[in-house]
LONURO-650064 format. One record per residue: z, x, y of N, C-alpha, C in turn. Coordinates in steps of 0.2 Angstrom, whole numbers, plus 5000, padded with zeros to 4 digits. Example, Ala and Ser with C-alpha at 12.3 -4.5 7.8 and 13.67 -1.06 7.14 Angstrom:
<kedos>
+------+------+------+------+------+------+------+------+------+
:  nc3 :  nc1 :  nc2 : cac3 : cac1 : cac2 :  cc3 :  cc1 :  cc2 :
+------+------+------+------+------+------+------+------+------+
: 5039 : 5066 : 4972 : 5039 : 5062 : 4978 : 5039 : 5066 : 4984 :
: 5035 : 5064 : 4989 : 5036 : 5068 : 4995 : 5039 : 5064 : 5000 :
+------+------+------+------+------+------+------+------+------+
</kedos>
This chain:
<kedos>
+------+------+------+------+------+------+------+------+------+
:  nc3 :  nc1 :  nc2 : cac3 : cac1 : cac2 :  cc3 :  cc1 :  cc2 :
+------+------+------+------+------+------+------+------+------+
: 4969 : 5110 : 5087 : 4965 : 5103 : 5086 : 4970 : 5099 : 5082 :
: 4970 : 5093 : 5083 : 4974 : 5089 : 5079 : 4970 : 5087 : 5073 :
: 4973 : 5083 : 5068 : 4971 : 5080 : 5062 : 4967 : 5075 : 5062 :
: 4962 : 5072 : 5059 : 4959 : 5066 : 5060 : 4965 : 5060 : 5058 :
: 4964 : 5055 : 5061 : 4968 : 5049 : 5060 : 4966 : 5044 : 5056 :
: 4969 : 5041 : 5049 : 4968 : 5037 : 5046 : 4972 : 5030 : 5047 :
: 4972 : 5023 : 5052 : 4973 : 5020 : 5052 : 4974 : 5014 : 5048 :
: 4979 : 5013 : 5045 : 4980 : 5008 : 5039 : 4985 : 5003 : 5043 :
: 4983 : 4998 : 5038 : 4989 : 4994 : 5036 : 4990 : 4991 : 5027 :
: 4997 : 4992 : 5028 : 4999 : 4992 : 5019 : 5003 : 4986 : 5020 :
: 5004 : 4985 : 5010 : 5009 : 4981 : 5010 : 5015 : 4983 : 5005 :
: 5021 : 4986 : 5005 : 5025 : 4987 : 5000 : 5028 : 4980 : 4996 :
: 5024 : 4980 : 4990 : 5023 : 4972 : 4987 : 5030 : 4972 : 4981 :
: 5036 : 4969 : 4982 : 5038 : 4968 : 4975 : 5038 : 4962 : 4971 :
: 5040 : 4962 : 4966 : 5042 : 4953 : 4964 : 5049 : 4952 : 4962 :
: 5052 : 4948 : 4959 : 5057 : 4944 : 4957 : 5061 : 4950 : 4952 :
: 5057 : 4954 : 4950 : 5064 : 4956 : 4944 : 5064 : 4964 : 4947 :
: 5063 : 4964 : 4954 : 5062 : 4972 : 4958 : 5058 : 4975 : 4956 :
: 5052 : 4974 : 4953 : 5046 : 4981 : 4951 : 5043 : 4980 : 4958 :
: 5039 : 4984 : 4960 : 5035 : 4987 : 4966 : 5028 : 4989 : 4962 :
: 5022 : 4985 : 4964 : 5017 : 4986 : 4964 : 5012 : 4992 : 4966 :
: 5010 : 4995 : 4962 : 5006 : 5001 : 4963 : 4998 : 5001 : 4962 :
: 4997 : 5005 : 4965 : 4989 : 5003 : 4965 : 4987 : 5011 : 4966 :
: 4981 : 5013 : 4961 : 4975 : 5018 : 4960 : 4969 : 5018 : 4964 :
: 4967 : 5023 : 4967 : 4960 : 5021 : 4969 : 4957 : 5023 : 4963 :
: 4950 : 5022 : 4964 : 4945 : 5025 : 4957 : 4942 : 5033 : 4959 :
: 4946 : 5037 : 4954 : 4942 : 5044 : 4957 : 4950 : 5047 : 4959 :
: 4955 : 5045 : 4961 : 4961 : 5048 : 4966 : 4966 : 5049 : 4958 :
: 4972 : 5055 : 4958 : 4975 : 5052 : 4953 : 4982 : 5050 : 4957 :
: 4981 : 5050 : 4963 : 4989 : 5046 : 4967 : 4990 : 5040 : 4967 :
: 4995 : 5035 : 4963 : 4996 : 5029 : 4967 : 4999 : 5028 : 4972 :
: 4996 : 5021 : 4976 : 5000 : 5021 : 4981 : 5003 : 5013 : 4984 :
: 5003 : 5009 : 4990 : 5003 : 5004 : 4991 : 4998 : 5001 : 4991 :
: 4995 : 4995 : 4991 : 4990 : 4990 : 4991 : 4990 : 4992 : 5000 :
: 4982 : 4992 : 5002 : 4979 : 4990 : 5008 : 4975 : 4995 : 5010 :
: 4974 : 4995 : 5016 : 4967 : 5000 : 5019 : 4966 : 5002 : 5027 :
: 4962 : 5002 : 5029 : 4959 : 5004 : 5035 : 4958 : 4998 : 5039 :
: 4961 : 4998 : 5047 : 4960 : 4993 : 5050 : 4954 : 4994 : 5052 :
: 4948 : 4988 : 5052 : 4943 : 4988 : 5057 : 4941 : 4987 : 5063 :
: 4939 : 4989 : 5066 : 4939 : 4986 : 5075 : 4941 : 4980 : 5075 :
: 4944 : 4978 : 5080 : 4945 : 4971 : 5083 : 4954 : 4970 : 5078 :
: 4954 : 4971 : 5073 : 4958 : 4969 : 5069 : 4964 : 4971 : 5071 :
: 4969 : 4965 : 5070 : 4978 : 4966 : 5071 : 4981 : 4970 : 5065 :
: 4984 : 4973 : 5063 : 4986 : 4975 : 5058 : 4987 : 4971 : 5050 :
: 4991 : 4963 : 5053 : 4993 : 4959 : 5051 : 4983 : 4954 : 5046 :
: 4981 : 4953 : 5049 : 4973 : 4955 : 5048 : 4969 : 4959 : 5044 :
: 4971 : 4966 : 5046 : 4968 : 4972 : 5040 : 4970 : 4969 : 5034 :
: 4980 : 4970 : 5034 : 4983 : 4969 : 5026 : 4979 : 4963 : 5022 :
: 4978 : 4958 : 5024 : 4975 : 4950 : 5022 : 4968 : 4952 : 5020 :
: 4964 : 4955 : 5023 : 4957 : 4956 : 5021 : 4957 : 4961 : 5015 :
: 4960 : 4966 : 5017 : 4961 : 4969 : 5009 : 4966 : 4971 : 5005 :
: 4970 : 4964 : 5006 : 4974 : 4962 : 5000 : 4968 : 4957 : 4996 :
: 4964 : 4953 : 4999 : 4959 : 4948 : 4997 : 4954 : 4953 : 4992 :
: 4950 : 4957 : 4994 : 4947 : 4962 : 4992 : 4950 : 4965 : 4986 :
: 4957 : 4969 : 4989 : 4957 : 4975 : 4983 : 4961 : 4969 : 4977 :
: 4964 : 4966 : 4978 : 4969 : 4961 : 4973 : 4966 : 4953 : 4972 :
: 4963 : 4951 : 4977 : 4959 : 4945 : 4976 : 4964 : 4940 : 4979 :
: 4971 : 4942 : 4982 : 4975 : 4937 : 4984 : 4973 : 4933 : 4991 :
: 4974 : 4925 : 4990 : 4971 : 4922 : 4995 : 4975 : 4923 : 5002 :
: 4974 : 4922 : 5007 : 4976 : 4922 : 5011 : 4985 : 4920 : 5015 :
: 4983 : 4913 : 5011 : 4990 : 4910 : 5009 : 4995 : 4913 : 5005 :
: 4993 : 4916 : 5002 : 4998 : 4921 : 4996 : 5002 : 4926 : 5002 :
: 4998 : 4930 : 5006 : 5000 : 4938 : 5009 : 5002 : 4934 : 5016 :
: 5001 : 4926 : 5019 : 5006 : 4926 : 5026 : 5012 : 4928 : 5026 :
: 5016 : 4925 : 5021 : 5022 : 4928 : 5021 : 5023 : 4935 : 5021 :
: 5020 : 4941 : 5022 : 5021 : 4946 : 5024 : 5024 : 4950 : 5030 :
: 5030 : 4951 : 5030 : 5036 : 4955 : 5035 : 5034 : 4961 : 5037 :
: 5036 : 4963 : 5042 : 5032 : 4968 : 5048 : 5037 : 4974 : 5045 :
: 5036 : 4979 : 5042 : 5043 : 4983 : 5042 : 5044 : 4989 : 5048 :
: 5039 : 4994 : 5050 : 5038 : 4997 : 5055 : 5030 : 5003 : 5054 :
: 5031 : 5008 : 5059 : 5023 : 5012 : 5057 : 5026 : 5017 : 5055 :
: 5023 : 5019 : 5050 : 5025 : 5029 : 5049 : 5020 : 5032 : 5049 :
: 5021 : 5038 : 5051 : 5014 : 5043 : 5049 : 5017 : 5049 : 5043 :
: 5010 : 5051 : 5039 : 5012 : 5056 : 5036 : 5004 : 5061 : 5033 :
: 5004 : 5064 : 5028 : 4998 : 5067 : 5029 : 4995 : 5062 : 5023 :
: 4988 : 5061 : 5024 : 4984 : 5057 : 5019 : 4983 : 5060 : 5012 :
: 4984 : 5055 : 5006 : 4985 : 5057 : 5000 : 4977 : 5058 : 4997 :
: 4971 : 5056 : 4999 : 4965 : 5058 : 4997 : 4959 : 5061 : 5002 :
: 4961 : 5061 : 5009 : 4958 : 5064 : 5012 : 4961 : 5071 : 5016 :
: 4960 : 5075 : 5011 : 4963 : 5082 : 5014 : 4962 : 5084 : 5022 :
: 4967 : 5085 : 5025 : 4967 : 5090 : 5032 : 4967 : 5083 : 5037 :
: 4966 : 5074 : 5033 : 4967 : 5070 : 5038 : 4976 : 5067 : 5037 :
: 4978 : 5063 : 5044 : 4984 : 5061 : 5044 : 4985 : 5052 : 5043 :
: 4989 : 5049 : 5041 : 4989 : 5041 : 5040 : 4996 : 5039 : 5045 :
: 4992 : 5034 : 5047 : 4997 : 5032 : 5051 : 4997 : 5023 : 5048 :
: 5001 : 5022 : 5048 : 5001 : 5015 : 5043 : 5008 : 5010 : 5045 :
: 5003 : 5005 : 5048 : 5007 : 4999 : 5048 : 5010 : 4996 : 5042 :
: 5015 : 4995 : 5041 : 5018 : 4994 : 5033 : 5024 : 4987 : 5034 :
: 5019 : 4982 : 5029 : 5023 : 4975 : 5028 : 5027 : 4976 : 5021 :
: 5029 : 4973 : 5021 : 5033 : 4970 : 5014 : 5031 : 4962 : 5012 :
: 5032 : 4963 : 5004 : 5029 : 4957 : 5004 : 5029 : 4955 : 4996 :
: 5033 : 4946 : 4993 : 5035 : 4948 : 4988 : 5030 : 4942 : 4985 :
: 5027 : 4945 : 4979 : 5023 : 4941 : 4972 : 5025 : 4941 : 4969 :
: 5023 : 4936 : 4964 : 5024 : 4934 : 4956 : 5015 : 4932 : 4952 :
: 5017 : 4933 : 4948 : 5009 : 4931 : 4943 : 5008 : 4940 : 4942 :
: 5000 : 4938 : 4939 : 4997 : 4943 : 4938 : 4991 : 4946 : 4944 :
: 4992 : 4951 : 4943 : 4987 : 4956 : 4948 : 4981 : 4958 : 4946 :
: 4975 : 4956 : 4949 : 4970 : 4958 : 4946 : 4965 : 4965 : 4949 :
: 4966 : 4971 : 4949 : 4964 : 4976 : 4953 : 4955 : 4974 : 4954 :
: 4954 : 4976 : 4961 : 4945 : 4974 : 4961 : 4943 : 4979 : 4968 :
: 4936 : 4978 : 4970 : 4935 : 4983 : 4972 : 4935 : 4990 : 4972 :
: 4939 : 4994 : 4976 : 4937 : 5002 : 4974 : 4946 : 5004 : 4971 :
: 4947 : 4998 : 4968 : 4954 : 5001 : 4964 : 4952 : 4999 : 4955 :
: 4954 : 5008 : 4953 : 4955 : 5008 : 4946 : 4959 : 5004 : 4943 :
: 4966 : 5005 : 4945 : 4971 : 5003 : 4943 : 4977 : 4999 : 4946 :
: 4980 : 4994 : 4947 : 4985 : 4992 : 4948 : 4990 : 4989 : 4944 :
: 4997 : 4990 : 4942 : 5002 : 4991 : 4941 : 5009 : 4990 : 4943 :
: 5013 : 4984 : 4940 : 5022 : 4985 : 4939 : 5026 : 4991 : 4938 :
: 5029 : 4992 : 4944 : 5034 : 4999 : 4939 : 5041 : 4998 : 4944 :
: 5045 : 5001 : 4940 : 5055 : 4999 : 4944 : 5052 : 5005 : 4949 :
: 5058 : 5005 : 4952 : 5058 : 5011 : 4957 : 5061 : 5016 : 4953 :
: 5062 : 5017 : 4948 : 5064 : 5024 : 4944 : 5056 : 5027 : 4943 :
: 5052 : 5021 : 4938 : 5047 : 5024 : 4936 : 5041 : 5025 : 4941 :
: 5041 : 5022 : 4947 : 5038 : 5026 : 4953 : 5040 : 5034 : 4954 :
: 5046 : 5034 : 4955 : 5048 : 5041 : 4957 : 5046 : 5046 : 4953 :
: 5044 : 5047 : 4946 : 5040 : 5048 : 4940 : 5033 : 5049 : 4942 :
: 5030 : 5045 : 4944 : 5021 : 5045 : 4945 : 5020 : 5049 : 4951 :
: 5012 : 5052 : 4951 : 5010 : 5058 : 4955 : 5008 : 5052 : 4962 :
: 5012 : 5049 : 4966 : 5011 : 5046 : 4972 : 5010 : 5048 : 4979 :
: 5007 : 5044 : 4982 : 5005 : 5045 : 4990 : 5012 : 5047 : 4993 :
: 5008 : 5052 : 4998 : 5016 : 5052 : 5003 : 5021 : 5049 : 5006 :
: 5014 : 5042 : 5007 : 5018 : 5037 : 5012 : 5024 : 5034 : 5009 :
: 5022 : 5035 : 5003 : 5026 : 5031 : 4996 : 5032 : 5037 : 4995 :
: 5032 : 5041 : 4994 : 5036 : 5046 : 4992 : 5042 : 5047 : 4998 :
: 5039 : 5048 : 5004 : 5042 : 5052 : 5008 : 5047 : 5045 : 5013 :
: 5042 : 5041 : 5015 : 5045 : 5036 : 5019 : 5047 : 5028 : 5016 :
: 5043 : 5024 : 5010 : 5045 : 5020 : 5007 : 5048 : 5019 : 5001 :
: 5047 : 5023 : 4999 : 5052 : 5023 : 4991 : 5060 : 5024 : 4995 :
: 5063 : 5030 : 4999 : 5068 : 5030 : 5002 : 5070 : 5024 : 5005 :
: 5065 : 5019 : 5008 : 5068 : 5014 : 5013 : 5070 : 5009 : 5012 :
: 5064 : 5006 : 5006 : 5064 : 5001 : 5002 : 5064 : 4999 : 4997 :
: 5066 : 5005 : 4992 : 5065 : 5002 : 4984 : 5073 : 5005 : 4983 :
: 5076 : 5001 : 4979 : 5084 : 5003 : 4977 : 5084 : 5010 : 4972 :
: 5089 : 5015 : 4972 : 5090 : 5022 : 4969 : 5090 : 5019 : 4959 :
+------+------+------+------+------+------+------+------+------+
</kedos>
């Protein structure tokens, strides 16, 4: 029997001076990228926007400019024995981030100090490698 399917679309967010945007759920100790689970009907493109609005409070307009990178799958960082399969944009801010909804924490960090923190696999295994400089 296969694994349950977690369907996401994320966004790997950076700004102007290279840090990558990290995000805590509440309750989890893994960071990861900002975004969530698509809901029926919804485009990937869609998902990201609804809950970058939700967990960041960014408007709309902020997150169109958001670039398609591709899909990965990997195992889920808080739902044991489920798999993620995740539509992953890129996507670059400036200002302040205000975390809301069902996130504790979000956070600036280079790509050094990512590779440091106890992070999601999508992050570990697929985007830190493809996107964030060594």
């Amino acid at each position: 029997m296969s694994a349950p399917v977690i369907l996401l679309a994320t966004a790997f967010i950076t700004n102007a001076a290279g840090q990558i945007l990290l995000v805590r759920k509440r309750g989890s100790p893994f960071f990861m990228q900002a975004g969530g689970k698509l809901e029926p009907g919804e485009t990937p493109l869609q998902a990201l926007q609804r809950e970058l609005a939700e967990e960041l409070r960014l408007p709309a307009h902020e997150t169109a400019p958001a670039r398609y990178e591709g899909f990965f799958e990997c195992p889920a960082a808080n739902e044991p024995g489920h798999v993620v399969h995740a539509h992953v944009f890129t996507l670059t801010l400036e200002g302040a981030i205000e975390p809301a909804a069902e996130l504790e924490e979000a956070r600036w960090v280079s790509p050094a100090q990512a590779r440091q923190l106890p992070v999601a696999r999508l992050l570990s295994d697929h985007l830190l490698p493809r996107l964030a400089p060594i």
